[in-house]
Each structure stands twice: as C-alpha cells, then as structure tokens.
One Martini backbone bead per residue (centre of mass of N, CA, C, O) as a GRO file, in nm:
protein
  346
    1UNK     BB    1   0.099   0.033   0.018
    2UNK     BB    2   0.065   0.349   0.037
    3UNK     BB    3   0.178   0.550   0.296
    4UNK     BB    4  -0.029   0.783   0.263
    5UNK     BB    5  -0.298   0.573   0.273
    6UNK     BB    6  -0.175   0.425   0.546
    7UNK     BB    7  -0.213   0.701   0.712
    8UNK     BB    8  -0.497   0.758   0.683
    9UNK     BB    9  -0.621   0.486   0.778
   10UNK     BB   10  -0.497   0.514   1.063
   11UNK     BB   11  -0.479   0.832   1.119
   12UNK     BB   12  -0.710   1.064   0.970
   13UNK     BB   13  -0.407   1.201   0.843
   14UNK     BB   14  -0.300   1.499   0.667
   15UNK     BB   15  -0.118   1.677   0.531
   16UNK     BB   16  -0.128   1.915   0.245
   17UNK     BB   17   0.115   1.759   0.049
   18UNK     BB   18  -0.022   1.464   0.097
   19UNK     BB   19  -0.288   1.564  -0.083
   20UNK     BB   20  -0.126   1.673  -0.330
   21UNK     BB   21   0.007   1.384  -0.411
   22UNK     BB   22  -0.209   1.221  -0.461
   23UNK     BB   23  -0.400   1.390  -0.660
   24UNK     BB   24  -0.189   1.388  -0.861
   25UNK     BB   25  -0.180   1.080  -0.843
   26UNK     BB   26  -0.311   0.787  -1.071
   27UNK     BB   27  -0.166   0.550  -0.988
   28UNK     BB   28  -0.379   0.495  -0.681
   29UNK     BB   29  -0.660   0.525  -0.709
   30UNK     BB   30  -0.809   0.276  -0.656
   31UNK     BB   31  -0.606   0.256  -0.371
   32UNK     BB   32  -0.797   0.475  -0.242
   33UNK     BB   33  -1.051   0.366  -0.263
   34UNK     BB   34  -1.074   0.142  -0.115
   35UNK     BB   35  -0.969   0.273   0.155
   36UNK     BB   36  -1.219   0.402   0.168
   37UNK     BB   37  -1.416   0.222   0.179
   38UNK     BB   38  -1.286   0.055   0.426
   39UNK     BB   39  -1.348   0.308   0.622
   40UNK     BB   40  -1.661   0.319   0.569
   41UNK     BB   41  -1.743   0.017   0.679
   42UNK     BB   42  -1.639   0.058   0.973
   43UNK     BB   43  -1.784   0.315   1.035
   44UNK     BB   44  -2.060   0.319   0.840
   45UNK     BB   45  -2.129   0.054   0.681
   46UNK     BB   46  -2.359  -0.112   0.456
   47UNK     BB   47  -2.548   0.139   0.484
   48UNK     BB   48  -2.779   0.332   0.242
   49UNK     BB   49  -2.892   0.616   0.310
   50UNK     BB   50  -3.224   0.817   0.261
   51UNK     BB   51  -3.287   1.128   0.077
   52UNK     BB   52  -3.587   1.303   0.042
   53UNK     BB   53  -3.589   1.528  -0.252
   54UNK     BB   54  -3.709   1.861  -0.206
   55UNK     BB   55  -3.785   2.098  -0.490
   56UNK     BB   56  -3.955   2.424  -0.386
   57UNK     BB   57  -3.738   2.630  -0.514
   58UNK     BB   58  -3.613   2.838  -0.838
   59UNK     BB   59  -3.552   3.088  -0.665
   60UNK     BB   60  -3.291   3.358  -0.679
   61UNK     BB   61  -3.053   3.616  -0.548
   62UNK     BB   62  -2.829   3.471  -0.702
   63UNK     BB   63  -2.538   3.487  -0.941
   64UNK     BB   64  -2.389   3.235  -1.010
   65UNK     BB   65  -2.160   3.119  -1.295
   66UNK     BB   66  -2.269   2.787  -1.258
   67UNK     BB   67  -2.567   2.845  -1.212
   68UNK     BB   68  -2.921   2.807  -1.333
   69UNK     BB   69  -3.041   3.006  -1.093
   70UNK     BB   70  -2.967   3.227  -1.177
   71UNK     BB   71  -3.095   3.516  -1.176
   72UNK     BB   72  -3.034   3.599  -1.501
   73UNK     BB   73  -3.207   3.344  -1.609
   74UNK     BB   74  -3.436   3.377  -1.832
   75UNK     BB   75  -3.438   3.063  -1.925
   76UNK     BB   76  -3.641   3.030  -1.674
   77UNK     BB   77  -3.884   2.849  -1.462
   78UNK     BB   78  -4.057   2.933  -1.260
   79UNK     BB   79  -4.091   2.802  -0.884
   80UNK     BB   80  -4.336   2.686  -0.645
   81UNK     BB   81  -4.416   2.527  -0.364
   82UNK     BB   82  -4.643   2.480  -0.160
   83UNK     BB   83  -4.700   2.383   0.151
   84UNK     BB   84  -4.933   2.170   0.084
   85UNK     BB   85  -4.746   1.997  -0.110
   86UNK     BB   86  -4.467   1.949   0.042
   87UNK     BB   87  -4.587   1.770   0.269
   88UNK     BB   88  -4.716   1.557   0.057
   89UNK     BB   89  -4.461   1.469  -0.039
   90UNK     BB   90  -4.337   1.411   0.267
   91UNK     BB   91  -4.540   1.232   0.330
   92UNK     BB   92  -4.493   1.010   0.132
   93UNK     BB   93  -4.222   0.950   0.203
   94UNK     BB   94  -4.284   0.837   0.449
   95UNK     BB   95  -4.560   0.645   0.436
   96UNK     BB   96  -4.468   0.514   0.130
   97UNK     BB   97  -4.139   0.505   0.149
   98UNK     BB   98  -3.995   0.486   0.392
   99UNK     BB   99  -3.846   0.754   0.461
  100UNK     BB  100  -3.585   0.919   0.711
  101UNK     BB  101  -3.582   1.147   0.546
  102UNK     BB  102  -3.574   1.506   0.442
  103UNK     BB  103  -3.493   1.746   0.199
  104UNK     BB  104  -3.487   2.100   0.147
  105UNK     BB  105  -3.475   2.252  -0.163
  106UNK     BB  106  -3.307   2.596  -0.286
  107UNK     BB  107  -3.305   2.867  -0.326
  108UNK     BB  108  -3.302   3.204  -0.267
  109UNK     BB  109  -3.607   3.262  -0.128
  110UNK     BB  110  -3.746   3.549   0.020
  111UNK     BB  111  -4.034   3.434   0.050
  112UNK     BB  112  -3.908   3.208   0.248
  113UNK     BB  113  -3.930   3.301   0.553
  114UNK     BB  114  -3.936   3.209   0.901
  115UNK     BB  115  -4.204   3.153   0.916
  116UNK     BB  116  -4.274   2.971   0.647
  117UNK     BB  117  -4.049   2.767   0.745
  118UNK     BB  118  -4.164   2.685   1.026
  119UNK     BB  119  -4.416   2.571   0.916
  120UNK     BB  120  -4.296   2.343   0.753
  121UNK     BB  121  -4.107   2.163   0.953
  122UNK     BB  122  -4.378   2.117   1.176
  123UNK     BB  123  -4.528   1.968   0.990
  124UNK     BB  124  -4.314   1.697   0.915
  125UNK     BB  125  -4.232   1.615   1.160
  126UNK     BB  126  -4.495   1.481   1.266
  127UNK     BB  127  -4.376   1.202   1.068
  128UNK     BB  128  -4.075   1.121   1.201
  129UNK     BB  129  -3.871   1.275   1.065
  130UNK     BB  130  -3.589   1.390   0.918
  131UNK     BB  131  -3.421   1.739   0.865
  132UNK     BB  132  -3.308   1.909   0.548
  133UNK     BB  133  -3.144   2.169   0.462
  134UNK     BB  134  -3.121   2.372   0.145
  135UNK     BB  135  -3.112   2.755   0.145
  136UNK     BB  136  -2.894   2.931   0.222
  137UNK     BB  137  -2.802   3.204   0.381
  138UNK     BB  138  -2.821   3.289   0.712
  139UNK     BB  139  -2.873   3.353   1.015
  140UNK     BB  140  -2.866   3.281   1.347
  141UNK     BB  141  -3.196   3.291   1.403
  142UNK     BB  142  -3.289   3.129   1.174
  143UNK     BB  143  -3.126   2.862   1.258
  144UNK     BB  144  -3.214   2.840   1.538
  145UNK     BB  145  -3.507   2.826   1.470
  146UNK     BB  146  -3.545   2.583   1.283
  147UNK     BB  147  -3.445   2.393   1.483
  148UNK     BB  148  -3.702   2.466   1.705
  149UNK     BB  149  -3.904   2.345   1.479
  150UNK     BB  150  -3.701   2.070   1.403
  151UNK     BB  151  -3.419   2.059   1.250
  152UNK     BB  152  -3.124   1.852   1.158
  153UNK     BB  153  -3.012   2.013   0.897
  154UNK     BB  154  -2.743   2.176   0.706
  155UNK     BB  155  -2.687   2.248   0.379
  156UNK     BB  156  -2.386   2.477   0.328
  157UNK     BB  157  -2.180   2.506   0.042
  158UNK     BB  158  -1.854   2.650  -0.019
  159UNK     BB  159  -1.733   2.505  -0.300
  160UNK     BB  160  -1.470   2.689  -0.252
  161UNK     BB  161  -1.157   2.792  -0.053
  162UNK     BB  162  -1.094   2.967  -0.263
  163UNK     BB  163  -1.130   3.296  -0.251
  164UNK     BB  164  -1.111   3.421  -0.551
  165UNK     BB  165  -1.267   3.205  -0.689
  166UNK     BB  166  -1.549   3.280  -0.544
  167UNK     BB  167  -1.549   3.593  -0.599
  168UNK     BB  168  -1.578   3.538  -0.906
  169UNK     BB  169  -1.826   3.305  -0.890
  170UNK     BB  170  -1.963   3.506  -0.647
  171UNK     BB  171  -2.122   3.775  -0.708
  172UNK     BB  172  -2.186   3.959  -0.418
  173UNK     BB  173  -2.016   3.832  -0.189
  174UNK     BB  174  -1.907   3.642   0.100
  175UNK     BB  175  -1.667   3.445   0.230
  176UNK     BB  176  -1.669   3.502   0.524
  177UNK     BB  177  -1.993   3.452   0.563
  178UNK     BB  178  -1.993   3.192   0.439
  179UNK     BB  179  -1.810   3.042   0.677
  180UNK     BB  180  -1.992   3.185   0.905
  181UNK     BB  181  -2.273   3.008   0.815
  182UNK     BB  182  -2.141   2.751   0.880
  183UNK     BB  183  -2.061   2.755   1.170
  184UNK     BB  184  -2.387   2.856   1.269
  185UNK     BB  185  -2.487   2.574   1.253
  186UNK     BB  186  -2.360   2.449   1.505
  187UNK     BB  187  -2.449   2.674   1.732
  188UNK     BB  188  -2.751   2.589   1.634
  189UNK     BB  189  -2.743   2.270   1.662
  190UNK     BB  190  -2.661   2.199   1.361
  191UNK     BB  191  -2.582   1.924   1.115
  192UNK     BB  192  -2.268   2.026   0.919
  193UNK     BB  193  -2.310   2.118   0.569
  194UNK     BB  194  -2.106   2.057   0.326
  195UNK     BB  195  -1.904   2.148   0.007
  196UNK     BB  196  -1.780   2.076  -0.359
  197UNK     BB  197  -1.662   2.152  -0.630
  198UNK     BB  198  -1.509   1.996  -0.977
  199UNK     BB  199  -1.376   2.198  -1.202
  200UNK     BB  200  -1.323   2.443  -1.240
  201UNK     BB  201  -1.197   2.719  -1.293
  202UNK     BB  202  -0.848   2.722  -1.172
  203UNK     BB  203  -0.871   2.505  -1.026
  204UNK     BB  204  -0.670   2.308  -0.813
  205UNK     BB  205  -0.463   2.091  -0.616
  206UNK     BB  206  -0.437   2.327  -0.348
  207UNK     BB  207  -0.750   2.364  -0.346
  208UNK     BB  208  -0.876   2.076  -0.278
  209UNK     BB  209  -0.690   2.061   0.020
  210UNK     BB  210  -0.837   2.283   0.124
  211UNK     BB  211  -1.105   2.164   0.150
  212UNK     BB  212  -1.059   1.905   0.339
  213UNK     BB  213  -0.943   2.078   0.566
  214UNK     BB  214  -1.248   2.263   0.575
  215UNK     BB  215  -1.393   2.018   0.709
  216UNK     BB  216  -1.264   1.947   0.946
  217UNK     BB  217  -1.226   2.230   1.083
  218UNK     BB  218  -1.587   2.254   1.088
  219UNK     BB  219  -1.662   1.966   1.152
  220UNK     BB  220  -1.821   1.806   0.986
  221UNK     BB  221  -2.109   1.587   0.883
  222UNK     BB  222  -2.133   1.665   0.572
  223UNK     BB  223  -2.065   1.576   0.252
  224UNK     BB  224  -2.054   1.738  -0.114
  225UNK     BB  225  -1.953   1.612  -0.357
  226UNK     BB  226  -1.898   1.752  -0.755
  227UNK     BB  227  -1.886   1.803  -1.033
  228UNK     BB  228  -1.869   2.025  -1.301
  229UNK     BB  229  -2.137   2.135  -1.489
  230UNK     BB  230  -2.170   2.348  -1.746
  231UNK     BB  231  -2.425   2.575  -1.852
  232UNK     BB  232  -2.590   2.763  -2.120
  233UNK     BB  233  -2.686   3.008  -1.895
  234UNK     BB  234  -2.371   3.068  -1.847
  235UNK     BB  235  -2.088   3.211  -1.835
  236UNK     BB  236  -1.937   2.894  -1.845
  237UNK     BB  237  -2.021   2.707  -2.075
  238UNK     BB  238  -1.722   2.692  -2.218
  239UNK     BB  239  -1.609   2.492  -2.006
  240UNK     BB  240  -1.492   2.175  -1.917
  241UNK     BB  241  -1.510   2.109  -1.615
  242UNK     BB  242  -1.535   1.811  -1.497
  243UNK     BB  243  -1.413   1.459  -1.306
  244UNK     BB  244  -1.480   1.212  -1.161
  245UNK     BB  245  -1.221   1.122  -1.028
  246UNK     BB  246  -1.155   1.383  -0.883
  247UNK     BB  247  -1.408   1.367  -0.705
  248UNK     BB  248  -1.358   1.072  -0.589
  249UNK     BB  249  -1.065   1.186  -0.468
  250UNK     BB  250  -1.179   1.359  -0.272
  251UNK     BB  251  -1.367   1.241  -0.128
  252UNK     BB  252  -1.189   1.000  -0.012
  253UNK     BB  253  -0.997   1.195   0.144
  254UNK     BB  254  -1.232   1.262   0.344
  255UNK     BB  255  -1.321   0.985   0.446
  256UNK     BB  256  -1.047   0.952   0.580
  257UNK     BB  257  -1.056   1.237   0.768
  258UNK     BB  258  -1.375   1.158   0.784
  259UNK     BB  259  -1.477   0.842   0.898
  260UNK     BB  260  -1.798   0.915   1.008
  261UNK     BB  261  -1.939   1.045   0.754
  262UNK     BB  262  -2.153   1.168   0.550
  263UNK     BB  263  -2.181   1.081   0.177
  264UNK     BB  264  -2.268   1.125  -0.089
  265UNK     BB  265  -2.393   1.036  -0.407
  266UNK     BB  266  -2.392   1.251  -0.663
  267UNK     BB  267  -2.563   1.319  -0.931
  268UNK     BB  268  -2.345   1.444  -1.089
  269UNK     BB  269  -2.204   1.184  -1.151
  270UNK     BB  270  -2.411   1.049  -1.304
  271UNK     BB  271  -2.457   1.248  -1.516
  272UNK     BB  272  -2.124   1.226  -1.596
  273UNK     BB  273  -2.176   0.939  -1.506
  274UNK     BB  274  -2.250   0.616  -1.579
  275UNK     BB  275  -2.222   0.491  -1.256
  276UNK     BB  276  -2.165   0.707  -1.067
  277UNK     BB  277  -2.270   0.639  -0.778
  278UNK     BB  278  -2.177   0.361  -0.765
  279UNK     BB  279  -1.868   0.448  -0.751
  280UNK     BB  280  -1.912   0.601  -0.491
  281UNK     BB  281  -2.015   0.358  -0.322
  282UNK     BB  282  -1.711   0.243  -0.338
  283UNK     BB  283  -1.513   0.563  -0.280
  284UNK     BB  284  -1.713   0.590   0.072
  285UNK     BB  285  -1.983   0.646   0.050
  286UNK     BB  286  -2.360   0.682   0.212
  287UNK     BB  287  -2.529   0.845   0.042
  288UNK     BB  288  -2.871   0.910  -0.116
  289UNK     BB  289  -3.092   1.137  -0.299
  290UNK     BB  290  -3.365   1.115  -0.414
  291UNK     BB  291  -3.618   1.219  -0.631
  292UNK     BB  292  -3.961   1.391  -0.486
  293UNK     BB  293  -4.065   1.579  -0.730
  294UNK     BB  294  -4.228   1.674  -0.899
  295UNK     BB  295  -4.226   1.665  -1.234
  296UNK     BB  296  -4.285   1.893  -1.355
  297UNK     BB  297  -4.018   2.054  -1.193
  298UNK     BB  298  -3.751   1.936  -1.227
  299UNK     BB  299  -3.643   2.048  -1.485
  300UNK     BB  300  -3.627   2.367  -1.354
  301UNK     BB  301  -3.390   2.189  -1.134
  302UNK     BB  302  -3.097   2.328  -1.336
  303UNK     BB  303  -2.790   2.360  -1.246
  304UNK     BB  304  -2.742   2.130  -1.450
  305UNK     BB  305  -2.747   1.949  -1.730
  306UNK     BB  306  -2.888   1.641  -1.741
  307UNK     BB  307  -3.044   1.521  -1.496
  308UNK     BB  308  -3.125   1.207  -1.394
  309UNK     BB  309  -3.375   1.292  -1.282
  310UNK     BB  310  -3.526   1.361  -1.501
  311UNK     BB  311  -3.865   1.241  -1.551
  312UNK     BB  312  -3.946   1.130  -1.298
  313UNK     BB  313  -4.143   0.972  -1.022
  314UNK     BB  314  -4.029   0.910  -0.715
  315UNK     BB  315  -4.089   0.608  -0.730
  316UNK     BB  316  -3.877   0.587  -0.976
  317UNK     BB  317  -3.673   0.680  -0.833
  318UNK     BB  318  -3.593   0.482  -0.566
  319UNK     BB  319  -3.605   0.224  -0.768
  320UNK     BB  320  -3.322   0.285  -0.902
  321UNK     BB  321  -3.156   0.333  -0.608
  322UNK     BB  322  -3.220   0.047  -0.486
  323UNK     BB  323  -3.120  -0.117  -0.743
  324UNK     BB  324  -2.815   0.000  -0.713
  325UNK     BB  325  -2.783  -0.077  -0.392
  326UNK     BB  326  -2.809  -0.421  -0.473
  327UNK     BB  327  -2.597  -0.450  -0.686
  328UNK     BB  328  -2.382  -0.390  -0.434
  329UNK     BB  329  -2.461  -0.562  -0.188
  330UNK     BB  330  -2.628  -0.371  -0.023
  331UNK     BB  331  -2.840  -0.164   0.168
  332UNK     BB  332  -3.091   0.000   0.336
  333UNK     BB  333  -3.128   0.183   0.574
  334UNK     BB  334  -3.156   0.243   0.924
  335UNK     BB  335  -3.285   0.537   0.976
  336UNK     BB  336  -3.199   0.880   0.988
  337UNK     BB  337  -2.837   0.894   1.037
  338UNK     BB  338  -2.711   1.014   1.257
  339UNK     BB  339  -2.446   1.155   1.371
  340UNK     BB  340  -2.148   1.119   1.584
  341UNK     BB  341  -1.973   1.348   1.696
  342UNK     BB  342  -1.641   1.352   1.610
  343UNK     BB  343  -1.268   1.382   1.659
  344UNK     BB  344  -0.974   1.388   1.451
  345UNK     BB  345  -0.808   1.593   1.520
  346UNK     BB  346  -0.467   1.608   1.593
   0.00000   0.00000   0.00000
C-alpha cells in the first residue's frame, strides 16, 4: 500500500502537501479508492442512508457564475411549490416510501422567510422524519429558529474555499460571510453540511486539498462533493466542466479524514457519467438522496443540464436508487443516520 494512504487509513490525518501528492497522483488511485471503501465500511457500515429530496423552489437572489438557477438566467421558468404540496410530497416520502429524511432545497427564495419556514419544518416533523434543510445563507438566528421548529441538519457548500475564486464566482457574495454561516450551523445546534464543487475553472489541486483541510476544521458532519457540469444558460458555459475521477479523488479522502460522517453519492456524478453514483458508493459515499419532487417541476431545477433524476416520478427515482444499491450488494439502512459527532483533529 502507498504509504501516504496507509496513513490516512491509520491515522485519519494528512498533512496538505501529502493530499497534495495523492491528488496528483492518478496511478493510486484504485488503492485510494478501496482504502476510502474500507474506511467507509468500518466506520458507518454497508448501509446506504435515503434522503428524500424535495426541490420546493427554483427562485434565487444569487448570482452564482456556474449555477442554472442563477438570478439573470431569463431562460428558467420559475416556480414555487406551496406549503401544502411540500408537506403532501414529504407525508408521500414518509408513509408511502419508508424514507427516513427529507431534505428541502431550494435557491436563496426570499419569499420563503422564517416564518413560513418554520411552518413547513413543524409540519414534517409530525411524520417523525429527520429533517434536512438546504436553502442557502441565512442569520444565526434564523437557523436557531430552523432548529427550534425542528430541523436536524443544514447542507450549506463553501463550493471551493480558494477565496478569489469564490468571489469571482459569487460576485456580490462574501467569503467570509459564508464560512460565517457554515460555522452558524454548529453554534445553532443543526449537523453541519457543506461540501465543493470539482473541476471549476482555475480551480487546483493545492485547492482541492484546502477543501479537505475545511471539512475537518469545521468538524462537518454531511459532506458533498461533485464535478462541476457547466450550464448552457451562465457565463462559464464554455469551461471544460471536471471530471468524475477527481471528484472521486477528493471525496476518498474527505472520507479518510473524516472517517464517520455522511457523504452522497450525487446527482452529479451520474449525470456526468453512467454509474456515477455506483462508482462512488465504492470509493467512500454512503447516501443517496433520490428526488421525490413532483416531475412537472423537476426539468425547472436545472443547477447543471441532463440532470438524471429529471423526468421520473418519486416512486421511479427511489426504486432505481434501490435497485443500484442492492446490485452492489449493500442494503438501505434503517434509521434517519444522525452523526454522531467526533473529532478527528490530530
């Protein structure tokens, strides 16, 4: 075995010149892979955790350069899903499909304020679900608020923590705000997701390894990596995208460093190539969040063109992600998967 990953397997820690190597290094890469596998395995087991997601808004007031659903893309057709649509699709998830999450997600939709959010969280909770939200930068106590109503986890991704190229990025955003919000999590008591994009433009390998290094250091609990798929509708639609090897890359030893927390297999993945999500459920993952969005809406929440999931209906997405994870011969776990936060820091 490479030393360098016999010792994140051991050690559960790398210096950054030495995820620097790895990253480099593409003749590892299998053994990087297995080694994420086998960590993945002993810390959270072969069961593969289902987050029902519900895409309930495609409004957004960013600007964000590689995302579809951004501000000026005038070629999106808005839409809103109301509150009670919302809950019927997650009462759907819960009592009809057994899953054990749900997630709302949506852009930064200013419409959907504190109050009517935490109307939506007190109504789910009722079904006995974990709650996920993923709604983008918000107060310390507006996730305060979230929490008290109910909500149990917060994915809000740095996308790269290269400062100048976030704020070329997100122009009119602030780096610091938003590294801000993602530590706000913890303070309010919700387990912290964050995660990056793969494959940006300019994007390096001395910053993919600063990626890992800000997982660790704000103990996040939901990591989510995907390659970046340029949109035909935003300014970088000409950029060359990533690639899933990468982005696998960096996952494996995400889990490495963090060797018991959640990590998807996403969308992403799959779209950008044929057993994409497979592939990752092998080098570390261990959710799936299949989309239980009514399909009339699905096409509209298009962050990234040829979305996999768009065109099914709830029931067909759940029963393709079970049939890919029984065909690995995991199982779908029980339980809503809470962290079980520990620390790893050397």
């Amino acid at each position: 075995m490479h030393p360098l990953i016999e010792k994140a397997l051991t050690n559960h820690h790398l210096e950054k010149n030495e995820l620097v190597e790895l990253l480099y290094n593409d003749n590892t890469n299998q053994e990087l892979f297995a080694a994420a596998d086998e960590t993945r395995r002993q810390y959270v087991g072969d069961g593969v955790h289902l987050r029902g997601l519900i895409e309930f808004s495609n409004f957004c007031r960013n600007n964000c350069c590689y995302c579809g659903l951004r501000r000026d893309n005038k070629n999106i057709e808005r839409y809103r899903i109301d509150e009670d649509t919302i809950f019927m699709l997650a009462e759907h998830a819960a009592r009809n499909l057994g899953l054990k999450t749900v997630v709302l997600q949506s852009g930064e939709d200013m419409y959907f304020d504190r109050e009517k959010l935490c109307s939506v969280i007190r109504r789910i909770k009722t079904l006995g679900v974990a709650l996920t939200l993923s709604i983008g930068e918000k107060s310390l106590e507006d996730y305060q608020a979230y929490k008290k109503a109910g909500a149990d986890r917060f994915l809000l991704r740095i996308e790269t923590t290269d400062k100048q190229l976030y704020l070329d990025n997100d122009p009119g955003m602030s780096f610091e705000n938003r590294v801000e919000c993602i530590k706000n999590l913890g303070r309010a008591g919700l387990e912290i997701g964050t995660g990056v994009l793969v494959g940006l433009p300019g994007q390096t390998i001395d910053s993919y390894a600063d990626d890992i290094l800000f997982f660790k250091e704000v103990n996040a609990d939901m990591i989510g990596i995907g390659p970046f798929i340029p949109h035909p509708d935003t300014p970088l639609k000409d950029a060359a995208g990533g690639t899933l090897d990468m982005a696998l890359k960096v996952m494996a030893l995400t889990r490495l460093l963090l060797p018991d927390i959640n990590i998807p297999a996403t969308t992403a993945m799959e779209t950008l190539t044929p057993n994409g999500q497979a592939k990752a459920l092998k080098a570390g993952a261990n959710v799936i969040m299949p989309n239980i969005t009514l399909t009339q809406y699905r096409r509209h929440y298009e962050l990234y063109p040829g979305k996999s999931t768009t065109g099914y209906t709830p029931d067909e997405s759940l029963k393709a992600v079970k049939d890919k994870i029984s065909a690995l011969g995991r199982f779908v776990a029980e339980g809503p998967g809470f962290h079980e936060k520990k620390n790893f820091l050397p």
